[in-house]
KELUM-290306 format. One record per atom (N, C-alpha, C): x, y, z. Coordinates in steps of 0.001 Angstrom, whole numbers, plus 500000, padded with zeros to 6 digits. Atoms other than C-alpha are relative to their C-alpha. Last residue first. Layout:
# residues N
XYZ;...
//
This chain:
# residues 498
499806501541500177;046770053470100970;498710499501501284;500648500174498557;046170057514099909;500066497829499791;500791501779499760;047971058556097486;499268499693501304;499836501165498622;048469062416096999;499616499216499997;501057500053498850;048247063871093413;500441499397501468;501137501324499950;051653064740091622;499132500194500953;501102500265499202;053241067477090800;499427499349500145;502015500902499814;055616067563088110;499479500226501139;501228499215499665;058720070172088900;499111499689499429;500454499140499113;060917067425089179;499496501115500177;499387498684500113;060790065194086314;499676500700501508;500721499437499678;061373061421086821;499953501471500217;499629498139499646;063240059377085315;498449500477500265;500005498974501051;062658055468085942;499847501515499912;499401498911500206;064465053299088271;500036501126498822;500085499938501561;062113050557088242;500916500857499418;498238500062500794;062992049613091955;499801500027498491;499195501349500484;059940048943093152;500719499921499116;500351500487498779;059100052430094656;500445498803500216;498701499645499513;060442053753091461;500085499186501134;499011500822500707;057264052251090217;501045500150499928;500836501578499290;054970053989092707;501051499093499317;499905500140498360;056768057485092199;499990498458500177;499006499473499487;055752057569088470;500888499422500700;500044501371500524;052258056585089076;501880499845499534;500660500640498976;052328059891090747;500397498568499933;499113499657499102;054073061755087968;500070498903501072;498621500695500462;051763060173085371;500849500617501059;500561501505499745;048757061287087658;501201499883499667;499747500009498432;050374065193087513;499804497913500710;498773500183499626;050320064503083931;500430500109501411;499608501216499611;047265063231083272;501254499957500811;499407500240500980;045593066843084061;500785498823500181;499969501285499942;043235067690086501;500676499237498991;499169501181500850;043197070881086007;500371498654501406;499085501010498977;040420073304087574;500960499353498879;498672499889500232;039994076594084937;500593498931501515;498656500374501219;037106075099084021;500872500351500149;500371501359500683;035153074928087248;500946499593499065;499745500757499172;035982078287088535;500250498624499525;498385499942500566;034749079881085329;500628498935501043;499386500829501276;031783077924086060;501263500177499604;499164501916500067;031501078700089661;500516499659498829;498653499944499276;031893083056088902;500391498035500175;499311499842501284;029015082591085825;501429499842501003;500037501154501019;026445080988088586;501469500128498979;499372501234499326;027348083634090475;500525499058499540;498242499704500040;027085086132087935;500282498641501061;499380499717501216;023370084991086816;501398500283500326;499111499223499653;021537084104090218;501503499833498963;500579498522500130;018887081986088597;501028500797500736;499983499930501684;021306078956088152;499467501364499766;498351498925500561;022181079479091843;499544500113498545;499745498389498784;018414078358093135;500709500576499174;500549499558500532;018580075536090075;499437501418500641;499194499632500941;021873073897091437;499257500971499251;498992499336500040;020140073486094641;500828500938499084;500267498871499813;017312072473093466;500910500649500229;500331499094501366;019548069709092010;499310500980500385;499042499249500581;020671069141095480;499868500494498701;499100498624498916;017556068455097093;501005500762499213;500453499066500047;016500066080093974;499790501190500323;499554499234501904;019324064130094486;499390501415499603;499362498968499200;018268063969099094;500754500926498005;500227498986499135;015246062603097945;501115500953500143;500560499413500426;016275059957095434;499819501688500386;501734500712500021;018464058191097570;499725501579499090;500084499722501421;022594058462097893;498319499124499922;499639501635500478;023112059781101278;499369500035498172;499834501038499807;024395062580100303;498767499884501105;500655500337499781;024960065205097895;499914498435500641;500139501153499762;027033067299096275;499236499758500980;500989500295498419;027077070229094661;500143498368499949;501313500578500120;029423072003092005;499555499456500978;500626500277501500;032309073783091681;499456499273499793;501690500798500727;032293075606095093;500852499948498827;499821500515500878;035309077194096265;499342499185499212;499518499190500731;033554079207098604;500835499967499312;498180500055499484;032299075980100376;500006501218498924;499510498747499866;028146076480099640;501721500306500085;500700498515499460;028246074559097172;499569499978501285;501695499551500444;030366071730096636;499713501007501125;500173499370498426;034301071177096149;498129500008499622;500830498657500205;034191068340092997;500260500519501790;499646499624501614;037094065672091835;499272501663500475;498737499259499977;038124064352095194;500069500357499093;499688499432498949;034560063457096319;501343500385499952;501138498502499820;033270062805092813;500627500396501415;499278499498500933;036385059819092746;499197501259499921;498708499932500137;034837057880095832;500592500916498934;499375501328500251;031276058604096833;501366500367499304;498871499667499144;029371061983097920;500846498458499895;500512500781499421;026674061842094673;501557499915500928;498841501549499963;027532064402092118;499302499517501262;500739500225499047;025437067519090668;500459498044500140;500689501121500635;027702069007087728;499517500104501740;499586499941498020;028101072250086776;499587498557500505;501253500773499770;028532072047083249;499921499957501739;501184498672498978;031209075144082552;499064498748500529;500972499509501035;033008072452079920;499445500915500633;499169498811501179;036224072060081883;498921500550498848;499118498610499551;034577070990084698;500163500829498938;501204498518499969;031856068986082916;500622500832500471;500302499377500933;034853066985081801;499135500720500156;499092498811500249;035763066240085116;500141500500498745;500269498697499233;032389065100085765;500965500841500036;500979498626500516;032679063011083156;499715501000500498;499724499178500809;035857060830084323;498952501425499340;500561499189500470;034924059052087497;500641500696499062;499421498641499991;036820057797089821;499179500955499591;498108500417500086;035823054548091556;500914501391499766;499474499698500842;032129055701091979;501873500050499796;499028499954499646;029431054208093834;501324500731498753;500004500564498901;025980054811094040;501296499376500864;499091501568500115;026495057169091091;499658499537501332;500240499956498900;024109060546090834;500531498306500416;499705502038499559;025831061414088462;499564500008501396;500360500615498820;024265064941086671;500616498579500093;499410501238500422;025711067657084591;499677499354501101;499843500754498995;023907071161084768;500510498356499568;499405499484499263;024003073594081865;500936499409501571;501534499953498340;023892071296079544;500533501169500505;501898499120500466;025314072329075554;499062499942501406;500334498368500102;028949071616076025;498621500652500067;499097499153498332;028956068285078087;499681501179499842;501194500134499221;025977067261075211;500683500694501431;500707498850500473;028355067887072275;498693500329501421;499456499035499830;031009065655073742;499160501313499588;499791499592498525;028710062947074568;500731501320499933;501259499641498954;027017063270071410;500693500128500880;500350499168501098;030604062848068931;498913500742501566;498746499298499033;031738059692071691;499657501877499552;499287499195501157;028508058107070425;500824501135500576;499034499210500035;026813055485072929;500742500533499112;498692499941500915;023753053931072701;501228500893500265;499036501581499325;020405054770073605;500931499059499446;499302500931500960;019611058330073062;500171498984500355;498906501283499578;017419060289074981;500564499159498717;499582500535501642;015812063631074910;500998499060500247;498918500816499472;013378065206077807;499999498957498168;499243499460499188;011385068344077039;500831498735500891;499296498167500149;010110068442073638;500773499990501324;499240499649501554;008341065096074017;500247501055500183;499414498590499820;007860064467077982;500286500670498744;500661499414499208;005716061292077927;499774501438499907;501215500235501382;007253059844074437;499250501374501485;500391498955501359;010317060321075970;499069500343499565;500037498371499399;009303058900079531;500106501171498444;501478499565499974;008613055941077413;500038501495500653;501189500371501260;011823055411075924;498822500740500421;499665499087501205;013849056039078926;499076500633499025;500676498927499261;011804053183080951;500388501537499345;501025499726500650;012732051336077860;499475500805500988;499935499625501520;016500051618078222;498747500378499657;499572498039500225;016137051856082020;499544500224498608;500924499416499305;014387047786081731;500206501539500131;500932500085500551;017111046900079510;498754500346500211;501215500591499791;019906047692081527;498740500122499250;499555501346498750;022779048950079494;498628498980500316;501113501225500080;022928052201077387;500335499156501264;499488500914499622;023636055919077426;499289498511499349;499099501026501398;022980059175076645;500477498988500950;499647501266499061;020204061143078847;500686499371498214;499611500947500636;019034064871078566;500977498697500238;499225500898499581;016903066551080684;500278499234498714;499634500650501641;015090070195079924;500980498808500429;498679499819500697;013716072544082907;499994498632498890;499515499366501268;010535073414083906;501289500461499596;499244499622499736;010455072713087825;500489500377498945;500938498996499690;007270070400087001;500592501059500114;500865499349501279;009531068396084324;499267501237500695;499119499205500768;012302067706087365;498854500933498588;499457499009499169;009631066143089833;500785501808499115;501506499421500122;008625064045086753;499598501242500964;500324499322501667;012315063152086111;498587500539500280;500416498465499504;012740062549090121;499647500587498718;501106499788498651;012445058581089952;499579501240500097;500962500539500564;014499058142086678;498603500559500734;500273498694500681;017246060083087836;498337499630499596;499682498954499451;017501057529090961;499576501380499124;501070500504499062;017312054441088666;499581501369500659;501166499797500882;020013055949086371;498833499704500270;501276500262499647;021869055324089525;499275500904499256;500218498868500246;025112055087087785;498812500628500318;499277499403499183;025433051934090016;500287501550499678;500275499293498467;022111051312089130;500907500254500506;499433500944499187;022831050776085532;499790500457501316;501057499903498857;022037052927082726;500581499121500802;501214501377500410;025751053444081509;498901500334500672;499323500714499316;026734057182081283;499463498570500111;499138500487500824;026203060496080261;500477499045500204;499437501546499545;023229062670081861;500839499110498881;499531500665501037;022689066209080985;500302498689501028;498799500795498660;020409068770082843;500333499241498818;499768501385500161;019250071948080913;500898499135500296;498644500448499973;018098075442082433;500312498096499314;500223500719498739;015488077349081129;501180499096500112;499364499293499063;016014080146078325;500109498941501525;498342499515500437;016157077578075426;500271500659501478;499445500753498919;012703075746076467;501617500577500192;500162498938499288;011217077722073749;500423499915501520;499065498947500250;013213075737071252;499080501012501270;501179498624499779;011185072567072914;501010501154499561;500844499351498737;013951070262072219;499497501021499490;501360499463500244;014458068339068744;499636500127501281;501167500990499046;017491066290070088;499088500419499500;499771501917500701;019881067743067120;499057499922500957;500345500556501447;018348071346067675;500399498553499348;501273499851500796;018431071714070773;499706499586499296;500272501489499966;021955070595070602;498545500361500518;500197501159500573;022714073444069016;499336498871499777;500842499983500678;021355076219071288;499837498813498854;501819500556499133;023233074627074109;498971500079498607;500076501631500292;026049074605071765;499006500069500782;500546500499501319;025302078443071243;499974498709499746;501141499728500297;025458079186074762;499380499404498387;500315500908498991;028420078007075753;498537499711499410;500403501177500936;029961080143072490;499321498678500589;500715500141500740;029460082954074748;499681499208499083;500644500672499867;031649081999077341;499083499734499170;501358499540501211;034495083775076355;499121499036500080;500294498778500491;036788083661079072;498958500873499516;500703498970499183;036085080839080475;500085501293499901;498750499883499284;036747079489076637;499324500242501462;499478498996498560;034763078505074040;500959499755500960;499159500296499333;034096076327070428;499702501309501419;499349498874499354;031258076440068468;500728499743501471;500167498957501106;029692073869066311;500311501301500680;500815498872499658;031469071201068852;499623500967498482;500968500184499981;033425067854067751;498322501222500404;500554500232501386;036049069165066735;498849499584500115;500771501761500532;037002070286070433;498979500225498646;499480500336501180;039393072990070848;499632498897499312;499154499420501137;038410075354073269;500455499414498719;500962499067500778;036016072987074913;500241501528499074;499591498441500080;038574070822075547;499166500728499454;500753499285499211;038233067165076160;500144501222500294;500980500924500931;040693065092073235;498580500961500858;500040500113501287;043587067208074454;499322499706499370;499831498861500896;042733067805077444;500023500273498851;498927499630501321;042876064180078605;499335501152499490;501092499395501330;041482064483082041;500598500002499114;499323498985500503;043735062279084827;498776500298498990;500276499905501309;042848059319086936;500140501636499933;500842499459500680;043420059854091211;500369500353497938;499829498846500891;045744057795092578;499017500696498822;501317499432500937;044845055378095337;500248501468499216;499815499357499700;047834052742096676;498817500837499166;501281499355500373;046935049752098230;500935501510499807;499768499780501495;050364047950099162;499309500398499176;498593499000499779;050514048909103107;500285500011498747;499801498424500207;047027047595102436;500895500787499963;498805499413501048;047749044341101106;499460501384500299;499096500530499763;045643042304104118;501302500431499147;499673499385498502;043060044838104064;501295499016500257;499702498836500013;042366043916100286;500727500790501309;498650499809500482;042366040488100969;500671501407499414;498986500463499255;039485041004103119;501679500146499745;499464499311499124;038119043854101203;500887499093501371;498385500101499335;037559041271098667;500497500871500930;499541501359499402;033847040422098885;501691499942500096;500187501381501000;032612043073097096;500384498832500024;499122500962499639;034506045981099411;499761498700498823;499703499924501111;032182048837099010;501303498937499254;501240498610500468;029962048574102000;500613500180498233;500996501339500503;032070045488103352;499410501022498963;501373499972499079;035135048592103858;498656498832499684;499588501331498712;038619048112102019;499042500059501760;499823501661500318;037239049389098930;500674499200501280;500995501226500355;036285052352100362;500043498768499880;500452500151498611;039805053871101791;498569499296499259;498937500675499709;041187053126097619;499443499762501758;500410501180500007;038054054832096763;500963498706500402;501450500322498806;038843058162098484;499346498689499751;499832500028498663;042369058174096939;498624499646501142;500263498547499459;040796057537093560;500879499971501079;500045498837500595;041969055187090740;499564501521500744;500644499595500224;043362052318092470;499830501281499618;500348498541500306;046621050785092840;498224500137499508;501877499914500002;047644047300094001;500112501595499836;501062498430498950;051671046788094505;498740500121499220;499000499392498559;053891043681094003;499320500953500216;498822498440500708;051243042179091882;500765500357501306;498811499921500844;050080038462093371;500853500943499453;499111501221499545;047451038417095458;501167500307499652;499773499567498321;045329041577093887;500995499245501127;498577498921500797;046305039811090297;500186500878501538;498430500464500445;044681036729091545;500892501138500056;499733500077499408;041671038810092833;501078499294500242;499913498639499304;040873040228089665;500865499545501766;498343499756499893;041077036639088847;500247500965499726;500205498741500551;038496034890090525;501167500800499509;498416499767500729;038574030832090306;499721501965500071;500273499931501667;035189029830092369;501613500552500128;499930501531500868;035608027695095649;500083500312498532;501253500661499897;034443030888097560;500176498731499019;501158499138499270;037256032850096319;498206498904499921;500936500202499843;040480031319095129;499226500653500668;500981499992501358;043183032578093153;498495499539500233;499228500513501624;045762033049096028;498564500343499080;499382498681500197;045139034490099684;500721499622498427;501019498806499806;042405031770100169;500777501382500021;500491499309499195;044000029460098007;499579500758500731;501426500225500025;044898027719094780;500024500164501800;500977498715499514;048135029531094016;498898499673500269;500275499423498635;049793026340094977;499325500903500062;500668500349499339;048579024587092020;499444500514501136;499543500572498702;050625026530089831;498640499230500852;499831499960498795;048506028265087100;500571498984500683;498613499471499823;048520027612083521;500734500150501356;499115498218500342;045236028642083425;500904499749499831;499622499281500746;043347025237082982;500719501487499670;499548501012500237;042839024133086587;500528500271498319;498742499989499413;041605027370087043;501145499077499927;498982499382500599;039046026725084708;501244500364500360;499553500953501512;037780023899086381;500919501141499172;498625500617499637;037344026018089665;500781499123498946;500245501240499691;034290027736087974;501661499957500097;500655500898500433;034307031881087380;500577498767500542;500382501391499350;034682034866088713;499360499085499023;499501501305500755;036037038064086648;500105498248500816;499218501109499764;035808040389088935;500866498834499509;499731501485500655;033705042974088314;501000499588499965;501437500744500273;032361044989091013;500178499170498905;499888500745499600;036007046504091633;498686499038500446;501499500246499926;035746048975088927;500172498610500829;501007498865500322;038999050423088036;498825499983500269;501002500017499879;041581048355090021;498840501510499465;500797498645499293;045090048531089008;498379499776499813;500999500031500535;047641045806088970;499028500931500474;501262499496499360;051018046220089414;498897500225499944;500822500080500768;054275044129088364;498799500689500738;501047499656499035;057847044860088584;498494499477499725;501678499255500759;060025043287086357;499252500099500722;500227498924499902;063803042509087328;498810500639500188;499611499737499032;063566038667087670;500152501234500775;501481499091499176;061662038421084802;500358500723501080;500097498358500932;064500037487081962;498930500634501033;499336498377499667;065881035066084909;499846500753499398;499369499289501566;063208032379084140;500136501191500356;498982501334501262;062312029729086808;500758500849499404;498720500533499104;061524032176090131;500732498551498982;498904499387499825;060297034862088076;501166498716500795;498637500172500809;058020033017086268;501097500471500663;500134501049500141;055051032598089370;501805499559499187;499304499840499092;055326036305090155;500500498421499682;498596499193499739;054989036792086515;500497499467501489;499128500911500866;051928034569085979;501307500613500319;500306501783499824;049828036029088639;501206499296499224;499488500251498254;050629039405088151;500668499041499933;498491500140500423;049605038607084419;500812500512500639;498948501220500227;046677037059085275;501246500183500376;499569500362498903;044683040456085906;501010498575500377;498437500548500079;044531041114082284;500544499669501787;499652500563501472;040950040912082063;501426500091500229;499713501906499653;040381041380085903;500161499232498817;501299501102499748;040806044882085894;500210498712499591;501203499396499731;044272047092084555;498867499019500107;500899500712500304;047971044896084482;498559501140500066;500921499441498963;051105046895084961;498798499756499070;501089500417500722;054238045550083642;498727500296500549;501563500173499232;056871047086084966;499424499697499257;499830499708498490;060859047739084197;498469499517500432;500445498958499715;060240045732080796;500524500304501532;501200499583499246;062572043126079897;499347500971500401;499546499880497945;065020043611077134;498640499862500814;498450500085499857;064699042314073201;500806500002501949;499370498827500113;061027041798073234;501519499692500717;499409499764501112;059959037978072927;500655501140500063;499076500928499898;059010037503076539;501149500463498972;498850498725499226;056745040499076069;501149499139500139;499149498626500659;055162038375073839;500445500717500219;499320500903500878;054355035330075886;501052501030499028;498794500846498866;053407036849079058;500874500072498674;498915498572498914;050887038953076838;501385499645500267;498834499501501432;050076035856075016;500424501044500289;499014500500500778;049153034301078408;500765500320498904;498858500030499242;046945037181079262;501246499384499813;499587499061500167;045041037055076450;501149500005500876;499211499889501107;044462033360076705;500570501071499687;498828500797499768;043236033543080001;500815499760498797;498780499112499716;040787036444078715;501729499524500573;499845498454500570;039161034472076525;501314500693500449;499037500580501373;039008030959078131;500731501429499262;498462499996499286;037536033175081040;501083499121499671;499371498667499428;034965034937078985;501442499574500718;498612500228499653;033761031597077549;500823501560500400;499911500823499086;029993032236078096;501559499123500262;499945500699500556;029833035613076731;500656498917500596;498329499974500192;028818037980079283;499878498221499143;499592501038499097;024419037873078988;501448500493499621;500625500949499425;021419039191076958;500864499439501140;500837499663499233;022839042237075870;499319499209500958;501228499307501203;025660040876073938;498982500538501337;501306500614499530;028955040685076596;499023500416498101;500204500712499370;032246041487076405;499027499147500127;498610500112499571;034071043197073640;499543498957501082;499890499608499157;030711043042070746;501283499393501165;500204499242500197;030627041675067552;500296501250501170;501201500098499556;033069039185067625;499496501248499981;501175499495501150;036318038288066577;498850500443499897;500408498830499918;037873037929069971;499958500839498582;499676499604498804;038332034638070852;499995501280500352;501408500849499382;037820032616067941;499402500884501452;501515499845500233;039721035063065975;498847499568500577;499848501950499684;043358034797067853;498418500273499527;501272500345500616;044618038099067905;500409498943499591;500097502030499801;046621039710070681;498905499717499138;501186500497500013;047242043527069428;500263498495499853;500321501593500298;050355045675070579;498302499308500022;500804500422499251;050194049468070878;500112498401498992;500209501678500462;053344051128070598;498959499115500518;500075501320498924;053056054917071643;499705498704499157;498689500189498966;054690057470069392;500136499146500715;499513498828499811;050864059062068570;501659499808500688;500826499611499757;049611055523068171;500577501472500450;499439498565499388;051790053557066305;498888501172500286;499999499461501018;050169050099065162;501074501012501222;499341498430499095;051280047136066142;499553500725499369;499712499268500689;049829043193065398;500696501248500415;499451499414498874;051031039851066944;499550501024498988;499702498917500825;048961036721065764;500353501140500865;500692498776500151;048378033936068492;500647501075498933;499634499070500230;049030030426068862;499151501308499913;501076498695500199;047529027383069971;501328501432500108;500168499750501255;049885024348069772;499970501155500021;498675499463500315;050180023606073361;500199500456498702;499264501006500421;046756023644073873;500918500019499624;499983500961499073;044734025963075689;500262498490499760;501422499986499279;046272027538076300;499145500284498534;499905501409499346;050302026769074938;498103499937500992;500259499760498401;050870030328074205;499626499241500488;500295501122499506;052900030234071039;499894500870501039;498868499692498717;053596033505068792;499290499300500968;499895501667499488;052118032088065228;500957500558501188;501038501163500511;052941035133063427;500182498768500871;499888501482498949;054757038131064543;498702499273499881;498556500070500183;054657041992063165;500706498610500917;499516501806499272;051351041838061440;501187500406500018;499149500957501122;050777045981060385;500478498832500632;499183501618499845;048142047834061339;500784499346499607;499411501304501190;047934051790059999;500533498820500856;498499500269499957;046058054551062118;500434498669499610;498614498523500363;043157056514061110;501007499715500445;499901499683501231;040596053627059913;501290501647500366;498468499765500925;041655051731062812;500066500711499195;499845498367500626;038435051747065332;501402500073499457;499030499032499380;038546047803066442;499884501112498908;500080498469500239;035380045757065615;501204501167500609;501234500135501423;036223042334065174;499854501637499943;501815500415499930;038472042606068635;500025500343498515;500143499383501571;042574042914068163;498574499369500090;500208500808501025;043319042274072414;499770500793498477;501721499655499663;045219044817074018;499914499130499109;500178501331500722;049070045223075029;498718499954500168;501563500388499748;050053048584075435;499824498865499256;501105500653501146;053551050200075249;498910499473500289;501258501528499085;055502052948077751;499214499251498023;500250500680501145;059080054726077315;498964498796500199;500429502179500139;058849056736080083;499362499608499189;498377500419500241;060673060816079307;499382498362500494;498822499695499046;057809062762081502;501354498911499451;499612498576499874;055877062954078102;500572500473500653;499244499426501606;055847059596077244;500504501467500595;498678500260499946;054222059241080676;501140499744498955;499454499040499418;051314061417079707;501480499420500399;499127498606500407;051133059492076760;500540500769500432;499292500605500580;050542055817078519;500776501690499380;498313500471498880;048262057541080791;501144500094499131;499069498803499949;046089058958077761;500935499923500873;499548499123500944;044455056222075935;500931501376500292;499057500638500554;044411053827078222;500774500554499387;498689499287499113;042428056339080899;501710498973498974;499310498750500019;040056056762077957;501586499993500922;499463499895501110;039621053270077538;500188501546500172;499057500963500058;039060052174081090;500600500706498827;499391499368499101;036157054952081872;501772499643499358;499148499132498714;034404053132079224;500698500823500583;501442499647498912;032905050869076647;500119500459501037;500449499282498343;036176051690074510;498380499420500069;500984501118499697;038438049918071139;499280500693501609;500011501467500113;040928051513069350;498741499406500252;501571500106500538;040530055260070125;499644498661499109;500432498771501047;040690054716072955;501609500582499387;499546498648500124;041960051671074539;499216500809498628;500408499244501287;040408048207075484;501467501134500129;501594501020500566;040455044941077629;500299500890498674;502097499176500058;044199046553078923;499249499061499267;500598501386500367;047945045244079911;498489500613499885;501427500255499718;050242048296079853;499651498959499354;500808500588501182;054032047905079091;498848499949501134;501402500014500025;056440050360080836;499006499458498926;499717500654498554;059954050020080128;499013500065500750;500821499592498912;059197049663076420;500615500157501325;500877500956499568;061708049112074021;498952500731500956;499844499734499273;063509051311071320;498861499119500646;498797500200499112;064441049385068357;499823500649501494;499757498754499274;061097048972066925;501231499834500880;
//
């Protein structure tokens, strides 16, 4: 490819490649929206066992591209495909990410995770090396490519191809970390000196989310309101120290909706499309998906809640769990897609069997369901305990779903709540059982008041949240360190908050 990157993303995944997440959507559409303001961006991601290819063409373009981890020998395969224009690079090395699953099996994170991802990183380093000009930025996402901070600030002061290259790492979920044993550290590649308490170490273990926090010239997060969190104990995870010590370099930009793939006007995945206009086809995916879950059809006129998301207590699938029997007496309809904790999965299970006809669960994730399930609830529920940004609830925007959010980081700059006379949906706090179930009455008061109800939803979908105001934003930040890339002026960007 003769034209280069000046923006290269470092990611675990990307949609529609490879996703268990938040992560892979925002891979999948950053990178385009800044295509679209004129920045030439690429993506470096491992080549897992199971990568989604059958609709765009791989082709090996670099064999045997040395990364010396964890033996000078050890190489890595380079593949590319073309992803709508965007160049997505794949690190493959079979031992290392052949496998069935990206991180974990159910039972446990696979026990070389930080052989794994230290190798990714490195061939990152390694292969961007190779490209003809240096990138203006390299911008790392969570503690899988978090290294490559780390390694950059490290190269710049041997090898003048770096010397230019910004680097910034962005926090999507600052509950994992990527901690592990001081031995491995000793194996990264790493300098010695980075071994301390504003370097690579944490509590004697190697963490290296918190490397890349050390080391990038600027820190970004995905909300403005979680960017002030994370540098509180409460949501902090043990780095809000070193977090408070790079705050003038904390910056919090609120994630983007890809439209294009989340559109209830134009989504393939629906048996009837709508608009806020024309709402009427709202109705008929409700009636649909009835019919795939096998709900009570007489259950049609009552209202139905939707849940979409890992079980996990920070999605406090715990929390929905508790009021479901609350929710059945109140004769409405709950549906639940997800997986994770093993104990939810079967608590799930049995409630099915409890509630047949009127609660419907899947366990598992199918991108197909989630999008048929935004259109068909009426109500959309997270009742998250914490929440970085959040993407589904801004898809229940644009679907009419009203959703019922929990007052935490990315729900608090995504939804106004009821009563505010911009209402588009309710929120709710503290985050306990009691006060959830409050606000879902809430949502089930207005539900019976028919135009209202119909005035939030339009409301709702015609918010935007679109990548491109983010890409603007993000933008900004890498001008900031001298990347000097174009930038359009009548974008809009979100406000940061540091």
């Amino acid at each position: 490819m003769n034209q280069q990157p000046q923006v290269i993303f470092v990611t675990s995944e990307i949609y529609p490649f490879s996703k268990t997440g938040g992560l892979a959507d925002v891979m999948g559409a950053l990178p385009q929206a800044l295509s679209r303001l004129g920045v030439f961006t690429g993506v470096i991601t491992p080549f897992y066992g199971r990568l989604a290819t059958s609709d765009y063409r791989l082709r090996l373009i670099y064999e045997d591209c040395p990364v010396g981890y964890p033996w000078p020998d050890t190489t890595a395969d380079i593949f590319m495909s073309d992803y709508h224009g965007l160049p997505v690079y794949f690190i493959s090395r079979g031992e290392y990410f052949d496998r069935r699953f990206f991180y974990c099996t159910h039972k446990d994170d696979y026990f070389d995770n930080c052989e794994r991802f230290i190798f990714f990183c490195r061939a990152t380093v390694e292969w961007a090396r190779r490209l003809a000009k240096p990138p203006a930025v390299i911008h790392a996402h969570d503690w899988h490519a978090a290294l490559v901070p780390a390694y950059l600030h490290f190269l710049r002061k041997v090898d003048p191809f770096w010397e230019r290259t910004a680097s910034v790492v962005t926090i999507h979920n600052l509950a994992f970390q990527g901690r592990f044993a001081y031995r491995l550290f000793l194996e990264s590649g790493l300098p010695h000196s980075a071994w301390h308490s504003d370097g690579a170490e944490f509590y004697g273990d190697f963490n290296l989310l918190k490397c890349g926090i050390s080391y990038a010239d600027l820190v970004t997060t995905v909300s403005p309101a979680y960017a002030r969190e994370i540098l509180t104990p409460e949501f902090g995870c043990g780095l809000e120290g070193i977090l408070q010590r790079r705050a003038s370099d904390l910056r919090g930009i609120l994630n983007g909706a890809d439209y294009q793939v989340w559109d209830p006007q134009q989504d393939r995945f629906l048996s009837c499309t709508y608009s806020p206009e024309l709402l009427a086809g709202k109705h008929r995916c409700k009636e649909s998906l009835f019919q795939e879950l096998c709900l009570d059809p007489a259950m049609l006129s009552r209202p139905l809640l939707g849940f979409v998301g890992r079980l996990r207590r920070q999605k406090g699938i715990d929390l929905l769990l508790e009021i479901i029997p609350e929710l059945m007496r109140r004769d409405v309809c709950v549906v639940i897609l997800g997986e994770g904790n093993l104990q939810f999965e079967a608590t799930v299970q049995n409630m099915m069997e409890t509630y047949a006809g009127r609660l419907a669960a899947r366990i598992g994730y199918t991108e197909d369901l989630a999008h048929r399930i935004q259109a068909g609830v009426d109500v959309f529920l997270m009742p998250s305990r914490y929440e970085p940004c959040g993407l589904t609830q801004m898809y229940s925007l644009r679907y009419g779903s009203l959703p019922v959010v929990s007052a935490v980081g990315g729900l608090l700059d995504t939804i106004t709540g009821y009563p505010d006379a911009d209402a588009t949906g309710f929120v709710f706090k503290p985050v306990e059982a009691k006060a959830f179930l409050n606000c879902v009455d809430q949502a089930l008061a207005l539900w019976d008041h028919k135009e209202k109800w119909k005035a939030m939803q339009v409301r709702a979908m015609r918010k935007d949240f679109s990548w491109e105001r983010a890409a603007t934003e993000y933008v900004r930040v890498y001008n900031a360190l001298g990347a000097g890339l174009p930038l359009s002026t009548t974008s809009k960007g979100f406000a940061s908050s540091g």
